[in-house]
Backbone as a printed PyTorch tensor [residue, N CA C, xyz], in Angstrom:
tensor([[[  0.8330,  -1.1770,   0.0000],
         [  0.0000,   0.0000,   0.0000],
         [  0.8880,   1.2540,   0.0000]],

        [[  1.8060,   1.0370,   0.5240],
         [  3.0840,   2.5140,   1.0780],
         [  3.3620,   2.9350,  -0.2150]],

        [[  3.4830,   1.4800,  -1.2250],
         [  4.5740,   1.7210,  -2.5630],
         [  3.7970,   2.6780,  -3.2780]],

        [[  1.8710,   2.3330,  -3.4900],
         [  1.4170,   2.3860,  -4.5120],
         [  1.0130,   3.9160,  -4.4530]],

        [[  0.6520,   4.0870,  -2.9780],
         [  0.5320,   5.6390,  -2.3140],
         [  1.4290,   6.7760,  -2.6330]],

        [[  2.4800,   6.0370,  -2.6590],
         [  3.7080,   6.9820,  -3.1540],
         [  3.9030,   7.0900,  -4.5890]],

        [[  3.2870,   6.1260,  -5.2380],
         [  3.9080,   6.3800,  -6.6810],
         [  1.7390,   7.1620,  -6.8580]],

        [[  1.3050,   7.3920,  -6.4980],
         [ -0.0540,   7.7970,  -6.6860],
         [ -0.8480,   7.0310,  -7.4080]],

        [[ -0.8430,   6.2250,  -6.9260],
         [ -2.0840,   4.8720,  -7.9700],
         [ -2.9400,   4.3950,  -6.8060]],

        [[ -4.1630,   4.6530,  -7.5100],
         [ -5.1270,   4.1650,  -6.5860],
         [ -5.0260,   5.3850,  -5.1860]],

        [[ -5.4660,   6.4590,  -5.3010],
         [ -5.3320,   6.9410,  -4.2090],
         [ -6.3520,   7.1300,  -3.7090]],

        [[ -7.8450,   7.0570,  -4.4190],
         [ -9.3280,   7.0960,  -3.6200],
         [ -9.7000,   6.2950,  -3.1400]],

        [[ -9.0530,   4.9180,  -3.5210],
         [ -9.3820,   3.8400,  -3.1220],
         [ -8.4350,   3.6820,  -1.6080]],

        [[ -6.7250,   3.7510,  -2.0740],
         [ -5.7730,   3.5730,  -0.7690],
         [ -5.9800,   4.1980,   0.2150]],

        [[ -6.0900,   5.6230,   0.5190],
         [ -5.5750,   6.7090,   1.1410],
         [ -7.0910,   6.4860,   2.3150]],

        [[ -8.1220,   6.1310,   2.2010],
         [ -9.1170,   5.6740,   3.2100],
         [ -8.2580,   4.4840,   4.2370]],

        [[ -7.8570,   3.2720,   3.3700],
         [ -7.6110,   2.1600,   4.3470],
         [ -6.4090,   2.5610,   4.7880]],

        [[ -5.1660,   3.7270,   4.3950],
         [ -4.0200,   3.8350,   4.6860],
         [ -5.0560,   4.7030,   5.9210]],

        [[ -5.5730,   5.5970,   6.1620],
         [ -5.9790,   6.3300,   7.4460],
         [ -6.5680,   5.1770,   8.5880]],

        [[ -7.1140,   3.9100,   8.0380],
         [ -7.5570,   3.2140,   8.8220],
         [ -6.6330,   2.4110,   9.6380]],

        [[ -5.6260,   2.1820,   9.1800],
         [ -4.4400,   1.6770,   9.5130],
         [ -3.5770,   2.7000,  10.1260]],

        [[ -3.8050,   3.6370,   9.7750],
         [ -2.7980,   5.0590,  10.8320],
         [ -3.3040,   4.7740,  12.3000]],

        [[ -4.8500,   5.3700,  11.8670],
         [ -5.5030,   5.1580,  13.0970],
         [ -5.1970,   4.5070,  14.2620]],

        [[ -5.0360,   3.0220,  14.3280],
         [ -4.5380,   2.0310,  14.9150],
         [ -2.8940,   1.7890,  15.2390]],

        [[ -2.2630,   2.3250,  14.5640],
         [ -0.8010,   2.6310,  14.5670],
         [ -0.0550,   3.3720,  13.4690]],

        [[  0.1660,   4.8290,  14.2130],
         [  0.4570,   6.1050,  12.9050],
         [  1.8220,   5.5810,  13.0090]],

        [[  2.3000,   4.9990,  13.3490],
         [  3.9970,   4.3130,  12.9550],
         [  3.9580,   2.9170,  12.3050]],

        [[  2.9150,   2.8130,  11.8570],
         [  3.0080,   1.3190,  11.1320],
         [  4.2360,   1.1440,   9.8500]],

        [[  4.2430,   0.2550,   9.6240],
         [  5.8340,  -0.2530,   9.1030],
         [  5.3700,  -0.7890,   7.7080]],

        [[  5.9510,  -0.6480,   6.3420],
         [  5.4230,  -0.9810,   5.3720],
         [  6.9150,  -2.1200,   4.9960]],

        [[  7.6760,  -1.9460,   4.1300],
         [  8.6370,  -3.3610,   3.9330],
         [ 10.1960,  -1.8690,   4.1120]],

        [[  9.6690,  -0.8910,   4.7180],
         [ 11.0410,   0.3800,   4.9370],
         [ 11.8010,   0.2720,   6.2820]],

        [[ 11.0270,   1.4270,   6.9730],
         [ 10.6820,   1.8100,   8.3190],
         [ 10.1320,   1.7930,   8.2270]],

        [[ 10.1600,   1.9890,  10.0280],
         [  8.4800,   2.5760,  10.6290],
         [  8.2300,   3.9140,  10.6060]],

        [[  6.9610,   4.2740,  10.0480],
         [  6.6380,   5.5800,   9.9250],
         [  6.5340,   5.0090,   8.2850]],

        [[  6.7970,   4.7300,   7.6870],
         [  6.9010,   5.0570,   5.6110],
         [  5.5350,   5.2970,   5.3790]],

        [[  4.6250,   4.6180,   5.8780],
         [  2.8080,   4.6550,   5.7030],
         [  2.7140,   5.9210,   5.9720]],

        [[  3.0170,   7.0700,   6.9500],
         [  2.7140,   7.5710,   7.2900],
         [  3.3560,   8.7890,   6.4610]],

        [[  4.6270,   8.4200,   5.8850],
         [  5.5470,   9.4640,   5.1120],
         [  4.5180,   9.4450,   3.7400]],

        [[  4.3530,   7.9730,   3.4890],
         [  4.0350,   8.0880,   2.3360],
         [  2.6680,   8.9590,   1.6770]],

        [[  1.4280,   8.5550,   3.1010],
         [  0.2060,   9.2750,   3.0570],
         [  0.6530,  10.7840,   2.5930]],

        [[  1.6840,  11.9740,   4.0740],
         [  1.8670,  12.5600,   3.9570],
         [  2.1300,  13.9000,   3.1610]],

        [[  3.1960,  12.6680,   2.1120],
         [  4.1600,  13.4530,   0.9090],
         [  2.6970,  13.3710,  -0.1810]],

        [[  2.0320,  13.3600,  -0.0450],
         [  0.8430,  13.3360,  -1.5610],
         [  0.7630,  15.0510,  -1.4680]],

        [[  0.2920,  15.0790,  -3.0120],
         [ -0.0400,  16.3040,  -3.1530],
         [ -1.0530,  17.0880,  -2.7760]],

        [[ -1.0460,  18.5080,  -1.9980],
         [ -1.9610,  19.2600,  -1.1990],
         [ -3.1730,  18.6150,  -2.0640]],

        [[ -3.5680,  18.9080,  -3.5260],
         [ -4.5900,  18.5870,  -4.0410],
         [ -5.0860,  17.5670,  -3.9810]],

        [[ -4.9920,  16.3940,  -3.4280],
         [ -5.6780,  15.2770,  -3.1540],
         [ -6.4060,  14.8440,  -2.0030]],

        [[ -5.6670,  16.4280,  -0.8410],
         [ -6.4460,  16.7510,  -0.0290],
         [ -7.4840,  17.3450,   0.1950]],

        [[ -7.5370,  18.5790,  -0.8340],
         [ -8.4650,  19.5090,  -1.2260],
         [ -9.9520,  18.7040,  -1.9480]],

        [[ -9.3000,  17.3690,  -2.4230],
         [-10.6460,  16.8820,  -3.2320],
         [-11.1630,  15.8530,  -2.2770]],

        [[-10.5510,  15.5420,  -1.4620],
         [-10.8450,  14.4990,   0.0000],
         [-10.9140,  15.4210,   1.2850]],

        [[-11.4280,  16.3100,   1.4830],
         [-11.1140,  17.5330,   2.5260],
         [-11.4970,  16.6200,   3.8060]],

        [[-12.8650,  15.5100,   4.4150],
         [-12.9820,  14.7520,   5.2000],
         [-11.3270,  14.0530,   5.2920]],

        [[-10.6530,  13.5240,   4.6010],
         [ -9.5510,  12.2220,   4.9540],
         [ -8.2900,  13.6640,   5.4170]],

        [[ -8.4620,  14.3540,   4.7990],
         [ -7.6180,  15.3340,   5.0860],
         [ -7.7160,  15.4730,   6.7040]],

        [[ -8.6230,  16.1150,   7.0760],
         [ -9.2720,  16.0980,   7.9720],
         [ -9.0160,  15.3600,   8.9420]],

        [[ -9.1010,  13.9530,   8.8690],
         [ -8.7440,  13.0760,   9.7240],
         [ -7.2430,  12.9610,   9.9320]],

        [[ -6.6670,  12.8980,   8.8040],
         [ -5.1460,  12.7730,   8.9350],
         [ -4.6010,  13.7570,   9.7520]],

        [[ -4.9910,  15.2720,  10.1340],
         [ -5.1520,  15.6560,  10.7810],
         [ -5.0540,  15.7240,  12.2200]],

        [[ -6.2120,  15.2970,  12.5900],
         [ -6.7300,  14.8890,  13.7800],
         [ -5.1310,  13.5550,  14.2760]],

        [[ -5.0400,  12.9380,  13.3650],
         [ -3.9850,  11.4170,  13.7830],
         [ -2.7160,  12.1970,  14.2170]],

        [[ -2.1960,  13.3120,  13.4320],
         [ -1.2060,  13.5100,  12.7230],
         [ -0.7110,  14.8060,  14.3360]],

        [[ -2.1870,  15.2250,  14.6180],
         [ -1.8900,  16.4160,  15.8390],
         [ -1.5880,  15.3560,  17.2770]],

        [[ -1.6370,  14.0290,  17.1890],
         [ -1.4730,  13.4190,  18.2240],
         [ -0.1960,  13.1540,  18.4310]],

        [[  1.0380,  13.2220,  17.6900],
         [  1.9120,  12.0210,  17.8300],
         [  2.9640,  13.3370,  18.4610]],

        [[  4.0550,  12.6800,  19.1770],
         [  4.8510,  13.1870,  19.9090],
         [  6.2290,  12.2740,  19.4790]],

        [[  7.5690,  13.1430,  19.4880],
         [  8.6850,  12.1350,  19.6230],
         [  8.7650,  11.6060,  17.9150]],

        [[  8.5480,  11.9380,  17.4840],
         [  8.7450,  11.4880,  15.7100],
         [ 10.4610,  11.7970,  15.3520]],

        [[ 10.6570,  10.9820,  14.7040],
         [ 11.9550,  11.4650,  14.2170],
         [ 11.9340,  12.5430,  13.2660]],

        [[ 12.7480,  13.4670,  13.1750],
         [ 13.0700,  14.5840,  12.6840],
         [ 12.5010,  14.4450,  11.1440]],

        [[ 12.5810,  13.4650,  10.4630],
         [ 12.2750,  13.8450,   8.7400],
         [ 11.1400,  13.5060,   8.7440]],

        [[ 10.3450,  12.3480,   9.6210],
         [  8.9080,  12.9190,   9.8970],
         [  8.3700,  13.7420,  10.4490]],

        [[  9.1800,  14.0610,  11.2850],
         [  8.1190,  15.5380,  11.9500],
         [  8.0490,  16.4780,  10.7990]],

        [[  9.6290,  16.7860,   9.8550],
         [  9.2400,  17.8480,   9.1840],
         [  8.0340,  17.2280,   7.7430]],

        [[  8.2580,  16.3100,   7.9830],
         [  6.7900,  16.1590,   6.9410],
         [  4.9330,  16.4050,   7.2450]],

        [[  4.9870,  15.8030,   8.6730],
         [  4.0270,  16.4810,   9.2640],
         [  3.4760,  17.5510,   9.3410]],

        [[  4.9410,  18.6800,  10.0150],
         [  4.7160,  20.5800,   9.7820],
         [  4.2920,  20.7060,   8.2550]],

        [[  4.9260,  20.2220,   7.0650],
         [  4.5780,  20.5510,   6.1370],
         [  3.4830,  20.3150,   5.5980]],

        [[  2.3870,  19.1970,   6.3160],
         [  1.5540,  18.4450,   6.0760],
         [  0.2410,  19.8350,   6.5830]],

        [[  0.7250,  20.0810,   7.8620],
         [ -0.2170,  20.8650,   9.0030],
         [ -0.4850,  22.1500,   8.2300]],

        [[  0.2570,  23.0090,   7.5320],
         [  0.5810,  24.3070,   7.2090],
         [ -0.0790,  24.4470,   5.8090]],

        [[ -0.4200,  22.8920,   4.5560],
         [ -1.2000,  22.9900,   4.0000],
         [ -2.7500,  23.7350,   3.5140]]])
């Protein structure tokens, strides 16, 4: 799911079950690190948020919880938040 998210295929379909799976663990581990699900959601383009403004939304909500992230996720996060 991390791969396909990142290369943008299937993202109306992915980007729901990738939040469902945050949900439950926003450090979940794809075949990288831990965290890549979460990089990968992340790094999509503002506009896929704008046309999903609910998942946005939620990612959100996941994304204002986490504490202690390593540095190249956090700055993906800020960049995520400031959207």
């Amino acid at each position: 799911m991390r791969l396909l998210i990142g290369q943008d295929i299937g993202l109306p379909y992915l980007l729901p079950l990738a939040l469902k799976v945050l949900r439950d663990n926003p450090m979940a581990e794809g075949d990288m690190y831990e965290g890549d699900l979460l990089s990968a959601v992340l790094t999509r383009n503002p506009a896929v948020w704008a046309e999903s403004s609910g998942l946005g939304r939620e990612l959100r909500v996941i994304v204002s919880e986490l504490i202690d992230l390593p540095l190249d996720l956090q700055q993906k996060v800020e960049r995520f938040l400031i959207q």
